[in-house]
N, C-alpha and C positions, 0 to 999 in steps of 0.2 A: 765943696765939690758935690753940691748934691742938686739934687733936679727939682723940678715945679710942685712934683705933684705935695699936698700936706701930708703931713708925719701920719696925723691920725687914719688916714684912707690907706696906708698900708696894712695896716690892722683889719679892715674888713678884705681888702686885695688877698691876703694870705687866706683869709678863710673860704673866700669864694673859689681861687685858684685850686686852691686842696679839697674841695669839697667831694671830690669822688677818690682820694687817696688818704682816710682819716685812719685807716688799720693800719699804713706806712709812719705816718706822722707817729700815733699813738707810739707804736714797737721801735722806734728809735727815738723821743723824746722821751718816753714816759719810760722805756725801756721794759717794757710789759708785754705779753701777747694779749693781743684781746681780738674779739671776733663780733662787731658792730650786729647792734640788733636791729635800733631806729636813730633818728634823733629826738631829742628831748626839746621842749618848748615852756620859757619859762618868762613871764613879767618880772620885773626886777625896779618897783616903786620907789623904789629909797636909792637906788641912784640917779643921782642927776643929772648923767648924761651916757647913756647904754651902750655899752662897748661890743665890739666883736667878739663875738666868743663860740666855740665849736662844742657844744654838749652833747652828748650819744649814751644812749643807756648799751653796755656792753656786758658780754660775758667772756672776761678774764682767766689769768694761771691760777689767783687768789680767789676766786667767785665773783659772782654779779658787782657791778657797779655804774655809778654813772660819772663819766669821766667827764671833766671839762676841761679845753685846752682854753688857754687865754693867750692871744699875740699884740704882743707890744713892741711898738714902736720908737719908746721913749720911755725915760726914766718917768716914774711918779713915785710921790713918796706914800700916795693913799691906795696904793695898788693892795694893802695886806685888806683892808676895812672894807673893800670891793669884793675883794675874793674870797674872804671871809662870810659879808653877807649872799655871795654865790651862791656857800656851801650851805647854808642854813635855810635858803629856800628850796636849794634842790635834795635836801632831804626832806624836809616837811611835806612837797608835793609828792614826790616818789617814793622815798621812805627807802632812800639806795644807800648803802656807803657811798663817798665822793672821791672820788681820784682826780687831785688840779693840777695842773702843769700851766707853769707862766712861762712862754715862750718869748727872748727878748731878741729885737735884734736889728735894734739900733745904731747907730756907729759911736757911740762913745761906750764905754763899759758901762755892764749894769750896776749899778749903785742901789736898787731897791731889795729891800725886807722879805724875806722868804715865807715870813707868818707873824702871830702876835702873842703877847706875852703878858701878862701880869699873877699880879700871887696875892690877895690881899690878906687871908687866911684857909684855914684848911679848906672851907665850905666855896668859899671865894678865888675862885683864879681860872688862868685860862691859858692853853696851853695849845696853839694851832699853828699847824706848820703846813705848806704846798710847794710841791717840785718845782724847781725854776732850771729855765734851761739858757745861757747865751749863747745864740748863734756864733756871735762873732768870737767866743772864746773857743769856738770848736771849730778842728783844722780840715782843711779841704780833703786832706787824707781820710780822716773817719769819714765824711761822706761815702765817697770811694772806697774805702774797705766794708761798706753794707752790700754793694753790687746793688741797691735798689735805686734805679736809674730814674724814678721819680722826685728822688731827691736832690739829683744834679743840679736841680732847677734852683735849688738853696747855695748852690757854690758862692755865686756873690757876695755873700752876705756872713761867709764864715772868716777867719783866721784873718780876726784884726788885724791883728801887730804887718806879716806880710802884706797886707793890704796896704796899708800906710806905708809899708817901704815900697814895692814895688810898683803903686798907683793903677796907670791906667791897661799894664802887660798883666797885672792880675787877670783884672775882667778879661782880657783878652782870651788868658791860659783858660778861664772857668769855659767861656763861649767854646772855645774849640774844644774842654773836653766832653760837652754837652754833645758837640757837633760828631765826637770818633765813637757815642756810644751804639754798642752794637743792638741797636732798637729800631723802627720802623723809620720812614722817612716823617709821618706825620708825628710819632713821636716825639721827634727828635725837633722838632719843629714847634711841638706845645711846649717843649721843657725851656724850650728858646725863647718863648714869648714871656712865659716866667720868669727867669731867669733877668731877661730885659724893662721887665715892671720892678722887680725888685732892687734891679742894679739904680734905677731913677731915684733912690732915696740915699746915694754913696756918690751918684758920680753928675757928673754936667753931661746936660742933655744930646749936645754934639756928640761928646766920646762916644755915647752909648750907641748912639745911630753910629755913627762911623765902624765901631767894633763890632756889631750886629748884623747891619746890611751885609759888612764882609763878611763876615762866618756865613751869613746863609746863603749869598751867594755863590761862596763856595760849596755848602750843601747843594743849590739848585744843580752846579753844573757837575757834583759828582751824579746826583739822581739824572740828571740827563742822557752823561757818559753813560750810567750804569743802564739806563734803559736802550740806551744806541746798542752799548754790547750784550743784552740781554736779547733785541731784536736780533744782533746781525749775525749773534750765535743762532739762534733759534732758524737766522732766514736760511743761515749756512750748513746747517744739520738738516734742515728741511731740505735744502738743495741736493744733500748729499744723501739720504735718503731715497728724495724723489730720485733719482740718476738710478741708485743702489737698485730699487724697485723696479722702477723705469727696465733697466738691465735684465733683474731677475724676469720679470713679466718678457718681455721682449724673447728671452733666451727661452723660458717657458712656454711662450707661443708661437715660438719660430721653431720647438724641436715638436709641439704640438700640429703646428701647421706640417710643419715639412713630412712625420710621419703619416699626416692625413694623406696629404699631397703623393709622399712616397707609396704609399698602399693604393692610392686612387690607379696613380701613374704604374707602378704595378700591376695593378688587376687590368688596370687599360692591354698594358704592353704583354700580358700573361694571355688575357683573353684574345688578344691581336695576336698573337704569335699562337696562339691554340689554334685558334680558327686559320690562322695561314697553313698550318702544319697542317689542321685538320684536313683544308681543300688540298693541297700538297698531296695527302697520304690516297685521300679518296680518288682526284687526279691521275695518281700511279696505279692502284689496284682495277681504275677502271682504262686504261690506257692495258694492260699486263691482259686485264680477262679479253678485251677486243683483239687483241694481239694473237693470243692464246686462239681465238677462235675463229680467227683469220686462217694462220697462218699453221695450224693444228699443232705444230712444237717451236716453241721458241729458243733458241741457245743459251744456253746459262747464260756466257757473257753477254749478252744481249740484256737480258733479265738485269742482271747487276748493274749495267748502265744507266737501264731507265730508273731504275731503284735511286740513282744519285741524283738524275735532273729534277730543275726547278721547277716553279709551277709552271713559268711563262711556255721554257721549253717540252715541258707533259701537256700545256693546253696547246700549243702546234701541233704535235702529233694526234691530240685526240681532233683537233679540228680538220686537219689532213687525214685521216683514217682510213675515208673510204678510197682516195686518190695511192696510197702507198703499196702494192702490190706486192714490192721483194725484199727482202730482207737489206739488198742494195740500196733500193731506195728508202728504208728505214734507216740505215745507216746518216744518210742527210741531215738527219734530225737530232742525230744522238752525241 
């Protein structure tokens, strides 16, 4: 059930893919803290055929060193004499202790040697051991209980035994929990592309496309949804908003306007009605003195009469003045 691509091109796959998460790899396979200084660049003569491998001079919880991850894709039996001559060049060049981690994670169980061994006498022996880690012996739970969502991208490829029972709703369960982790859209999208190179060494080429396309599919159209309702919230608080403002502004300039308006109209109808009073009062007093000196006494009631008329009826009489002779014919008017 496995896919086109060769065994051995997973081996450099894993290290290219990881190339900018080697402090995540290191603190869960090596189980170490380290904090990446450079990497390390080494020839390696005496093997005959140069394998992928992740070197980094580091400073760890133990002190300096220069870690080397190795991933493998496949049992070998000469994996200890490789990794061995690893460690004796990159001490010789750098002059580090070596921290090696042999990463497997192949679909059959690892079967290869951890280090090497002989004793010939005291002066004589040899005594070398390097971390080995099997993917596939380790359960899609330990992934998941790091919370480090870069490593989801490894579900594929963990918990044999389930693998084997459950085939191809495995892959499926790993793609979807890649797809609910709480990470970015593009995240979640690189850990999928991962995720789907690695599953091509476990599964046929169809399942993979079939289980893939759907999971991100479904990612496309939740990112879709999620932006529809990011807009039509955003369009609808803006709407509500705009209105809110709209109102506030509105009411603000309508009790601005109107006070304008009102004091305009006011001082209009103030000074209109000053000035009618004014001519009114002036009207009367000059109506009262011609009267007065017409007529040399005028009757009180007489007086208090023309004290109430309007203007129109105070400008008749002052316009009639010289015509009015009696008090009789003043009355006409009043």
């Amino acid at each position: 059930m496995t896919g086109d691509m060769p065994k051995d091109k997973y081996d450099t796959t894993m290290k290219e893919l990881f190339a900018d998460s080697e402090e995540d790899l290191i603190r869960f396979f090596g189980q170490i803290k380290t904090q990446v200084i450079r990497q390390l660049n080494i020839e390696f003569p005496l093997v005959e055929k140069k394998r992928s491998d992740l070197i980094l001079e580091c400073r760890t919880e133990k002190g300096p060193a220069a870690v080397h991850m190795e991933f493998q894709s496949t049992n070998d039996n000469d994996i200890p004499y490789r990794m061995l001559r690893y460690a004796t060049d990159l001490k010789q060049k750098y002059n580090l202790p070596v921290y090696q981690i042999l990463i497997y994670f192949g679909d059959r169980e690892m079967n290869m040697a951890d280090g090497l061994t002989f004793h010939f006498n005291a002066q004589n022996y040899l005594d070398y051991r390097f971390r080995t880690v099997d993917l596939g012996g380790i359960t899609a739970e330990e992934i998941k209980k790091t919370g480090n969502y870069t490593l989801y991208a490894l579900l594929p490829l963990t918990d044999r035994e389930k693998r084997k029972q459950k085939g191809e709703s495995f892959l499926k369960e790993c793609a979807e929990e890649i797809a609910r982790t709480p990470v970015s859209f593009e995240e979640k999208q690189k850990a999928l592309l991962r995720a789907e190179i690695f599953a091509g060494l476990l599964y046929e080429e169809q399942v993979i496309e079939m289980i893939f396309r759907e999971v991100e599919n479904m990612l496309d159209l939740e990112q879709s949804a999620g932006y529809r309702r990011i807009f039509n919230k955003g369009l609808e608080k803006g709407m509500e908003k705009g209105i809110e403002k709209g109102i506030e502004k509105g009411i603000e300039k309508g009790i601005e306007k109107g006070i304008e308006k009102g004091m305009e109209k006011g001082m209009e109808k103030g000074m209109e009605k000053g000035m009618e009073k004014g001519r009114r009062e002036t009207l009367r007093e000059n109506v009262l003195r011609l009267l007065y000196r017409k007529f040399k006494k005028l009757p009180a009631p007489y007086a208090e009469k023309i004290k109430t008329l309007d203007e129109y009826a105070l400008g008749m009489i002052l316009d009639n003045i010289f015509e009015i002779n009696s008090l009789s014919e003043l009355e006409e008017y009043l």
